[in-house]
KOLTOR-483849 format. One record per residue (C-alpha): residue in three letters; x, y, z. Coordinates in nm, 3 decimals. Layout:
+---------+---------+---------+---------+
: residuo :       x :       y :       z :
+---------+---------+---------+---------+
:     ala :       X :       Y :       Z :
...
+---------+---------+---------+---------+
This chain:
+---------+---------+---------+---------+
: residuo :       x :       y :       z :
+---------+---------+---------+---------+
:     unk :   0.000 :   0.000 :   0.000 :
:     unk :   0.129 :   0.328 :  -0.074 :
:     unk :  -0.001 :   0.643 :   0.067 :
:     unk :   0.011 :   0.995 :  -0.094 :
:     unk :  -0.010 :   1.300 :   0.164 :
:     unk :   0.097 :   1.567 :   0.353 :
:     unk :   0.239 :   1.583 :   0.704 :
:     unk :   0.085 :   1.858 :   0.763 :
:     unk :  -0.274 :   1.701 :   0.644 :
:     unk :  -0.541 :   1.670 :   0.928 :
:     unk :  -0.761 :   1.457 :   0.696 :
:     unk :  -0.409 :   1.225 :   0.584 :
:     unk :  -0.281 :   1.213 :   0.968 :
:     unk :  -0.645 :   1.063 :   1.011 :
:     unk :  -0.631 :   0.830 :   0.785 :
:     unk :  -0.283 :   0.696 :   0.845 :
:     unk :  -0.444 :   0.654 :   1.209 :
:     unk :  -0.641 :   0.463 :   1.107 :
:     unk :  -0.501 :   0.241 :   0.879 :
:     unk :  -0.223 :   0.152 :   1.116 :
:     unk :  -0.460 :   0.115 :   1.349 :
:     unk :  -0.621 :  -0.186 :   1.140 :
:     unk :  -0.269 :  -0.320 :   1.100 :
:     unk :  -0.155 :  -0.195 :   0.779 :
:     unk :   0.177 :  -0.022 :   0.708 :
:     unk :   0.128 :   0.203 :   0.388 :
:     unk :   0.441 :   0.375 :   0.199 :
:     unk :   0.378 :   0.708 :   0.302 :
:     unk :   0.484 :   0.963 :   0.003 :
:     unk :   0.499 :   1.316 :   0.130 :
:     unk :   0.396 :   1.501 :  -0.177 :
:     unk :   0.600 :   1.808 :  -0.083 :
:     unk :   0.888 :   1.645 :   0.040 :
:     unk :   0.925 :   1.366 :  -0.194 :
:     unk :   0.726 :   1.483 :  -0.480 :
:     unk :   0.577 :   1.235 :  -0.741 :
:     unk :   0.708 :   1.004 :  -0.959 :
:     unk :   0.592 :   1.081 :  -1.344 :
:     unk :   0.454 :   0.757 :  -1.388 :
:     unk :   0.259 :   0.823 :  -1.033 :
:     unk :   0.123 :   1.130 :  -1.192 :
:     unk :   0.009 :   0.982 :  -1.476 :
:     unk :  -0.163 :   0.697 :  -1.309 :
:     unk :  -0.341 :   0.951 :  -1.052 :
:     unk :  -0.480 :   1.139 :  -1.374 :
:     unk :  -0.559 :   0.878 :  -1.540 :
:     unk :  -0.771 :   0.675 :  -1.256 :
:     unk :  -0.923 :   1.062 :  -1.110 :
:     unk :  -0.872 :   1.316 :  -1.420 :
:     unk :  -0.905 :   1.637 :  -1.332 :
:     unk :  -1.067 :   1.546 :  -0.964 :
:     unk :  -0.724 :   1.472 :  -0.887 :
:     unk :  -0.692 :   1.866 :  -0.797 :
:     unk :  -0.838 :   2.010 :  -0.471 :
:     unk :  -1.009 :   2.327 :  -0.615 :
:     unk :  -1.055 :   2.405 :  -0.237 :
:     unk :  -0.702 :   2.470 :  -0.137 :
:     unk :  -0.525 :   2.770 :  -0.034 :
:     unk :  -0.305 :   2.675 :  -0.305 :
:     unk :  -0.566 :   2.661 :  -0.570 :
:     unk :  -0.688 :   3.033 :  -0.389 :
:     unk :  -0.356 :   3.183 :  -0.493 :
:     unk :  -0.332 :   3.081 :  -0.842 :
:     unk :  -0.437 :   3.288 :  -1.094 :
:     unk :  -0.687 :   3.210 :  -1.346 :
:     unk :  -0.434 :   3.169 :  -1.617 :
:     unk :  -0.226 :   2.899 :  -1.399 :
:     unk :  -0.601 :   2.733 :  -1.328 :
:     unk :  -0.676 :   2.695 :  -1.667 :
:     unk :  -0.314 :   2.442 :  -1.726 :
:     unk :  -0.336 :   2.136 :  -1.806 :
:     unk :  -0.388 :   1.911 :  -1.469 :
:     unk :  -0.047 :   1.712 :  -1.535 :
:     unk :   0.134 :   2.069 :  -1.530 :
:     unk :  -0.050 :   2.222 :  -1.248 :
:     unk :   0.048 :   1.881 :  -0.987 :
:     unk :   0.375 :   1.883 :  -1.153 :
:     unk :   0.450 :   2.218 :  -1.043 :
:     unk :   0.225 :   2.225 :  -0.709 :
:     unk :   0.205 :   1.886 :  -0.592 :
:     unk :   0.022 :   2.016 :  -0.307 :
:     unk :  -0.314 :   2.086 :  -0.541 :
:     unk :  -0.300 :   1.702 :  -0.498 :
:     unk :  -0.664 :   1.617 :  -0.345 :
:     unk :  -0.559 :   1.400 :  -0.030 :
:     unk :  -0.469 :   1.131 :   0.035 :
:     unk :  -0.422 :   0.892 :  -0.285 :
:     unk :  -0.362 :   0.537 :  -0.179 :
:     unk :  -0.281 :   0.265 :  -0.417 :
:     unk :  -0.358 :  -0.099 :  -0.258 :
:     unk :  -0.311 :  -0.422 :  -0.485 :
:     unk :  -0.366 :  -0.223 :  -0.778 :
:     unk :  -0.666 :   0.001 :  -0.712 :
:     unk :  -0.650 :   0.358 :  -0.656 :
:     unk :  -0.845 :   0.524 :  -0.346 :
:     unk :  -0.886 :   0.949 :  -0.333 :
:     unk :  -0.993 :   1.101 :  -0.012 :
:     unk :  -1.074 :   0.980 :   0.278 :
:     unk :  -1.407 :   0.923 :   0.269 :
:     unk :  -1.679 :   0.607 :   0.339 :
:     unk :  -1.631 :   0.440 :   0.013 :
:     unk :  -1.208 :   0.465 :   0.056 :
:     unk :  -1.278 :   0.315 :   0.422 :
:     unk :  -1.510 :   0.040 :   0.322 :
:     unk :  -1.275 :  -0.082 :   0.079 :
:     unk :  -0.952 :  -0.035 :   0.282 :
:     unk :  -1.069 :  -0.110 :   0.623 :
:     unk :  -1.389 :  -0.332 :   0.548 :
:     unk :  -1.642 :  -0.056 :   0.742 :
+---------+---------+---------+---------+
């Protein structure tokens, strides 16, 4: 399991709660620290498109309509941070968020 966040991510520093808390042990990729691979990328925007973005972070906020209107690949290549969070990737599926349908599947709720 591999786990794209931040650190500083209430809603990621849930999730890795719980997760470990059900006994798993994801790979957690920092998406500001480590960045993301370009064949990560591509996978995210492929499974999510364009959802992949969080259009309701202070990063989004502070870019200006022309940077908005990039192509997604260029925008979380150059903020990784518009990332909506977390991505996981378990035995080949792809979770976003952390919401009832990402728990179900990951933690069987």
């Amino acid at each position: 399991m591999r786990f794209f966040g931040l650190k500083s991510c209430d809603t990621c520093r849930k999730a890795l709660t719980e997760l470990r808390a059900a006994g798993l042990d994801p790979q957690v990729i920092d998406v500001r620290a480590d960045g993301v691979l370009p064949e990560d990328l591509t996978a995210i925007l492929a499974q999510f498109g364009d959802r992949a973005i969080n259009r309701s972070s202070t990063t989004w906020r502070g870019l200006s309509d022309a940077d908005r209107a990039q192509d997604p690949a260029k925008l979380l290549k150059d903020n990784p941070t518009l990332m909506k969070r977390p991505v996981i990737q378990n035995a080949g599926h792809w979770f976003i968020g952390w919401g009832p349908e990402t728990r179900a599947a990951l933690l069987g709720e």
